[in-house]
mmCIF file of the C-alpha atoms, coordinates in Angstrom:
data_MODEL
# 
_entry.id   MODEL 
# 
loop_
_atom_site.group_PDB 
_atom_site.id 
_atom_site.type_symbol 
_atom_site.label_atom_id 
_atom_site.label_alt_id 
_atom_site.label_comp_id 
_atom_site.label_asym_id 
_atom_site.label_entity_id 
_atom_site.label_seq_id 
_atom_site.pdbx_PDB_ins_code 
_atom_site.Cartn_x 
_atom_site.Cartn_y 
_atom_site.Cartn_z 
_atom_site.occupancy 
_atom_site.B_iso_or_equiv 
_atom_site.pdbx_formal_charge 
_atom_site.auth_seq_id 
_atom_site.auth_comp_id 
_atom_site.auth_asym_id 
_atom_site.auth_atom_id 
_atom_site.pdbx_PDB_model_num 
ATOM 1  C CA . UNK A 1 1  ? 23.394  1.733   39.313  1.00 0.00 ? 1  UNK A CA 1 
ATOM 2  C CA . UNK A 1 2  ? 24.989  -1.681  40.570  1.00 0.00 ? 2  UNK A CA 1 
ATOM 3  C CA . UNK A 1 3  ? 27.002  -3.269  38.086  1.00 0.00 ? 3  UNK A CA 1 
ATOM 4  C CA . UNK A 1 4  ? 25.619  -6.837  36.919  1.00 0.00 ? 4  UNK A CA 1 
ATOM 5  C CA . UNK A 1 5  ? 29.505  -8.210  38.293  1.00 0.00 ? 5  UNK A CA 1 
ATOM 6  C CA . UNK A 1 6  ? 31.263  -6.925  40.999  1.00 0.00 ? 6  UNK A CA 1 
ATOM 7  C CA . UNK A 1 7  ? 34.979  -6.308  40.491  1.00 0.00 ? 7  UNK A CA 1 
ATOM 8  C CA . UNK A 1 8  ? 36.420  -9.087  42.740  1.00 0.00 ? 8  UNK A CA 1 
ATOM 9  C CA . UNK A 1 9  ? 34.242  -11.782 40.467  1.00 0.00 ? 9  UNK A CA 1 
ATOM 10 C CA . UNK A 1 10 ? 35.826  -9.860  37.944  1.00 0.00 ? 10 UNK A CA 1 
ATOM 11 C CA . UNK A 1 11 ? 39.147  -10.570 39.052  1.00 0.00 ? 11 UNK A CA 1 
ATOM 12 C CA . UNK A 1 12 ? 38.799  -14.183 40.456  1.00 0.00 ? 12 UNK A CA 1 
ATOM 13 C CA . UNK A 1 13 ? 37.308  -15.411 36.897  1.00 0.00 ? 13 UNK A CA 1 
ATOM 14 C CA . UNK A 1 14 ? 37.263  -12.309 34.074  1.00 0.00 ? 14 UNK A CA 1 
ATOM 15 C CA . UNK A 1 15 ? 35.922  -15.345 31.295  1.00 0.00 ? 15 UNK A CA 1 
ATOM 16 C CA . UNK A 1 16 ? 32.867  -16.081 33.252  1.00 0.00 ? 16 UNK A CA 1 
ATOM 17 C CA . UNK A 1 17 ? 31.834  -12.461 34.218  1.00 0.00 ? 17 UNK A CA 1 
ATOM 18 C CA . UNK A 1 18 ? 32.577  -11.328 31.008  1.00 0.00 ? 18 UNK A CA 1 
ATOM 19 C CA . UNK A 1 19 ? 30.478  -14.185 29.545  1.00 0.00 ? 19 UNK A CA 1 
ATOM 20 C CA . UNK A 1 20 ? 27.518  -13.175 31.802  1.00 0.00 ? 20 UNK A CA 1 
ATOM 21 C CA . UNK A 1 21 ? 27.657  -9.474  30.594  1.00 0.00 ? 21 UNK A CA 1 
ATOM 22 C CA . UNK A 1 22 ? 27.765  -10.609 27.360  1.00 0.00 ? 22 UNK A CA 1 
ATOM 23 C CA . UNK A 1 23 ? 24.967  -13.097 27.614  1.00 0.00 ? 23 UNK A CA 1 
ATOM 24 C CA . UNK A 1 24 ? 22.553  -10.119 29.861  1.00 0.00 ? 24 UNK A CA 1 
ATOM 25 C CA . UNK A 1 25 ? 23.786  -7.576  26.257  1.00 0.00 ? 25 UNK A CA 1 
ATOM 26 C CA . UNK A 1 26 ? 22.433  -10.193 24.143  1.00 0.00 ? 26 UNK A CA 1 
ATOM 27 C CA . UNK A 1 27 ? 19.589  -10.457 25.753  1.00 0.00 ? 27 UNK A CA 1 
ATOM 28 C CA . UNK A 1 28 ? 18.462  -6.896  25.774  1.00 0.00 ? 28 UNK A CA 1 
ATOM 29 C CA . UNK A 1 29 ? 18.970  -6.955  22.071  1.00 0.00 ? 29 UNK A CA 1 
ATOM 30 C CA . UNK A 1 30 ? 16.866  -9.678  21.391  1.00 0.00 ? 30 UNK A CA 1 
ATOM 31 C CA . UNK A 1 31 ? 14.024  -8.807  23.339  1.00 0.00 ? 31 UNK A CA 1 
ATOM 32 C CA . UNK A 1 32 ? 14.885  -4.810  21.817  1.00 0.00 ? 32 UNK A CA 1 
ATOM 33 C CA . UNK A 1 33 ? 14.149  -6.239  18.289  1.00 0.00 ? 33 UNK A CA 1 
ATOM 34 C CA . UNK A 1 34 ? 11.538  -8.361  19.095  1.00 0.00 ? 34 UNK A CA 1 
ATOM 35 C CA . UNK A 1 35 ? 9.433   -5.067  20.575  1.00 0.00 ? 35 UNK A CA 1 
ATOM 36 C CA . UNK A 1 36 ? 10.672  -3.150  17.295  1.00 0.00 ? 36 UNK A CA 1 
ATOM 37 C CA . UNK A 1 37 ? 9.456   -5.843  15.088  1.00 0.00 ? 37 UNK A CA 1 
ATOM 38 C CA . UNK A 1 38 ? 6.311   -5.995  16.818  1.00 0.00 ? 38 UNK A CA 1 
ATOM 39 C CA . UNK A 1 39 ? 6.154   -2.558  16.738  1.00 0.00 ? 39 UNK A CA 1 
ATOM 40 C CA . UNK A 1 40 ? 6.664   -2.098  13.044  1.00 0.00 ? 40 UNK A CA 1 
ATOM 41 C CA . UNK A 1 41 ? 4.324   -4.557  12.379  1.00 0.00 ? 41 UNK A CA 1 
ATOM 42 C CA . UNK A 1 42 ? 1.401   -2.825  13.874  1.00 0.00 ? 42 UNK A CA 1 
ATOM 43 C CA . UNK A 1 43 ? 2.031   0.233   11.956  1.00 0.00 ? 43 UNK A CA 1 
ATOM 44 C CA . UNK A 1 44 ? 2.414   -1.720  8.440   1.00 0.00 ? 44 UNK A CA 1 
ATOM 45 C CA . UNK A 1 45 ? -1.491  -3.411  10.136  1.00 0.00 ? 45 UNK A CA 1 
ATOM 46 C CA . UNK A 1 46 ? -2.473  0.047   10.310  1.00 0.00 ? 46 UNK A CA 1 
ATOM 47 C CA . UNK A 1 47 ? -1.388  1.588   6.942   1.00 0.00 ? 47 UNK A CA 1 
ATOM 48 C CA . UNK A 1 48 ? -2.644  -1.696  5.210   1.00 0.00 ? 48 UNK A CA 1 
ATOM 49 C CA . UNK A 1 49 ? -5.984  -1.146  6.159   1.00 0.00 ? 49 UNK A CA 1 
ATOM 50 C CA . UNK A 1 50 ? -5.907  2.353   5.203   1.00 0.00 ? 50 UNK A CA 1 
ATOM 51 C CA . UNK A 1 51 ? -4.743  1.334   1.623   1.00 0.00 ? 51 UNK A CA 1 
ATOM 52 C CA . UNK A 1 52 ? -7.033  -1.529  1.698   1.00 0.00 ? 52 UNK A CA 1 
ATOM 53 C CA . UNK A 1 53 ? -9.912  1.271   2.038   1.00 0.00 ? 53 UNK A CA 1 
ATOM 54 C CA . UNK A 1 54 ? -7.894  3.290   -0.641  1.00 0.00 ? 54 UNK A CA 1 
ATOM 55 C CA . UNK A 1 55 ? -7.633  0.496   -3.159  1.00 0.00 ? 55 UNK A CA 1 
ATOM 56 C CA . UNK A 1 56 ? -11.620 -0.409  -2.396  1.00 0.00 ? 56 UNK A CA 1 
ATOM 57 C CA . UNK A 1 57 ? -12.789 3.376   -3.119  1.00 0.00 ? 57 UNK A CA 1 
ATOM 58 C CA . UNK A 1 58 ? -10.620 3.470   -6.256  1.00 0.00 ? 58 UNK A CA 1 
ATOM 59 C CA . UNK A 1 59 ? -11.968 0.296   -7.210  1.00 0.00 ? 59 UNK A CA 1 
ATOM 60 C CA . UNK A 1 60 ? -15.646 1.343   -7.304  1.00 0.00 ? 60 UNK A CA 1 
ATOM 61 C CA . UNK A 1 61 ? -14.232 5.345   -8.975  1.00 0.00 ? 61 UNK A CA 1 
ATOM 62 C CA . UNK A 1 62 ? -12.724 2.857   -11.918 1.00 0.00 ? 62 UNK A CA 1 
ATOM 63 C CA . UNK A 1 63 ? -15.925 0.628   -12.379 1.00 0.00 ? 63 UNK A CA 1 
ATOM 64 C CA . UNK A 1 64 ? -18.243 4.144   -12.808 1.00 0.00 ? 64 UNK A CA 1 
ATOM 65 C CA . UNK A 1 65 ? -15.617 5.394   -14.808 1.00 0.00 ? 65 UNK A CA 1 
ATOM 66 C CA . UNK A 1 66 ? -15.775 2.745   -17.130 1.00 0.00 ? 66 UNK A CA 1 
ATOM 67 C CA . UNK A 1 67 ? -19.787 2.730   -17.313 1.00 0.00 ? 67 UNK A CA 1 
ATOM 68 C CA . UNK A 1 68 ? -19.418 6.419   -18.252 1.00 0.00 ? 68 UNK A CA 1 
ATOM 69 C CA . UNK A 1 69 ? -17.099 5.499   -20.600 1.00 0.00 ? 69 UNK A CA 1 
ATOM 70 C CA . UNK A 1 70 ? -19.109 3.303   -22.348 1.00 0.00 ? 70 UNK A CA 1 
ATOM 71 C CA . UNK A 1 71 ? -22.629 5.177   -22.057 1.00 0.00 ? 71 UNK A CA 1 
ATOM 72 C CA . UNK A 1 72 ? -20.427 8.448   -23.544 1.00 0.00 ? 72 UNK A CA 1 
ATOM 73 C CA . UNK A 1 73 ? -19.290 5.978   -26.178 1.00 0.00 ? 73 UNK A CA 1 
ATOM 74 C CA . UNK A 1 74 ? -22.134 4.553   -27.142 1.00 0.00 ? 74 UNK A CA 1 
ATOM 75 C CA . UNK A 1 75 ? -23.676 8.018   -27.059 1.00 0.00 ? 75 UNK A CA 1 
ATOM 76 C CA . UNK A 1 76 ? -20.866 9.712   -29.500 1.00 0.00 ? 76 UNK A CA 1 
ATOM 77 C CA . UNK A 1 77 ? -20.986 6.864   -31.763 1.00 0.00 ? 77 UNK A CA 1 
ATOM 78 C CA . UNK A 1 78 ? -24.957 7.068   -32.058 1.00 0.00 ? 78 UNK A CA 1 
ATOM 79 C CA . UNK A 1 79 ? -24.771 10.437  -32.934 1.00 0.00 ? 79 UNK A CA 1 
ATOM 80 C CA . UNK A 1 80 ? -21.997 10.343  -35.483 1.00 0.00 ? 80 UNK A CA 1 
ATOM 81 C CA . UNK A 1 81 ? -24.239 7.877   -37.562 1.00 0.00 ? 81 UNK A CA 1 
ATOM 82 C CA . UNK A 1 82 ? -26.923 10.446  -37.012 1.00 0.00 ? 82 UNK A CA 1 
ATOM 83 C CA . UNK A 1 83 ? -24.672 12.863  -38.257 1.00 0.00 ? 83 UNK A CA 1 
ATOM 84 C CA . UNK A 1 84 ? -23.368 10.664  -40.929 1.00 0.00 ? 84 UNK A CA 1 
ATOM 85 C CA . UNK A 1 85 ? -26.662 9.681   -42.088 1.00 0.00 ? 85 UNK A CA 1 
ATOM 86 C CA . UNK A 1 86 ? -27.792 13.518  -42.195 1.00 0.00 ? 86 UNK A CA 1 
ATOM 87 C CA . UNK A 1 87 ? -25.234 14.562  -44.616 1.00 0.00 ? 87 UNK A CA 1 
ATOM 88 C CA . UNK A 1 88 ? -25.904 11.066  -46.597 1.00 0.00 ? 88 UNK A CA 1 
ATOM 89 C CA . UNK A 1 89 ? -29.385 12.640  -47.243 1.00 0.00 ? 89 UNK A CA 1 
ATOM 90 C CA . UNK A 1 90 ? -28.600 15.882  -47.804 1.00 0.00 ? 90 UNK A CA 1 
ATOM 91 C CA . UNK A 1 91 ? -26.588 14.471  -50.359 1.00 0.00 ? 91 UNK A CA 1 
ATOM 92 C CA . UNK A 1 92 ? -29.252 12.890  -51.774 1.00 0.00 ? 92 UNK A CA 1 
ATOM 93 C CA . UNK A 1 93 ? -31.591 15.314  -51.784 1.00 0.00 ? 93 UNK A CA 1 
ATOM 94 C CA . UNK A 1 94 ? -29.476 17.950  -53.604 1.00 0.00 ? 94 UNK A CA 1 
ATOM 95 C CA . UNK A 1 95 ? -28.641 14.728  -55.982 1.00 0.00 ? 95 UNK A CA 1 
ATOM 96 C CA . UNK A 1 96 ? -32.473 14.807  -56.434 1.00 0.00 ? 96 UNK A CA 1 
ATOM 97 C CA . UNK A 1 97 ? -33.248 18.426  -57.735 1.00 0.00 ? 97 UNK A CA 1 
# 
């Protein structure tokens, strides 16, 4: 591997090559987290649409829920009157005799 400065720039001008070495590290790292961003980015794409799908499914699980819910309600509440009214005329009946 050939060094990005040879050692005779080195030692006519240190400032400059170590300037240029400095600048060519810099540069790595930028375009190094630029790929990483984009990178992470596409996997957060990814797992956003597989939550999106998550959230949708749950979404529609909640809604029959709640129907049930309120057919089961409905349903307990109609026959606790019926129950209710039973006893009410039982009650009356035995009143009766």
């Amino acid at each position: 591997m050939a060094l990005p400065v040879s050692f005779n720039e080195f030692k006519n001008n240190p400032v400059s090559a170590i300037a240029f070495i400095m600048l060519s590290i810099v540069g790595y790292l930028y375009y190094d987290s630029i790929s990483t961003r984009n990178e992470i980015l596409g996997d957060c794409k990814k797992v956003n649409e597989i939550q999106a799908v998550k959230i949708e499914t749950m979404e529609r699980q909640i809604k029959r829920n709640d129907s049930l819910i309120a057919v089961y309600t409905y349903e307990n509440q109609f026959y606790m009157k019926a129950i209710e009214g039973y006893n009410e005329v039982i009650t009356i009946k035995t009143n009766k005799k």
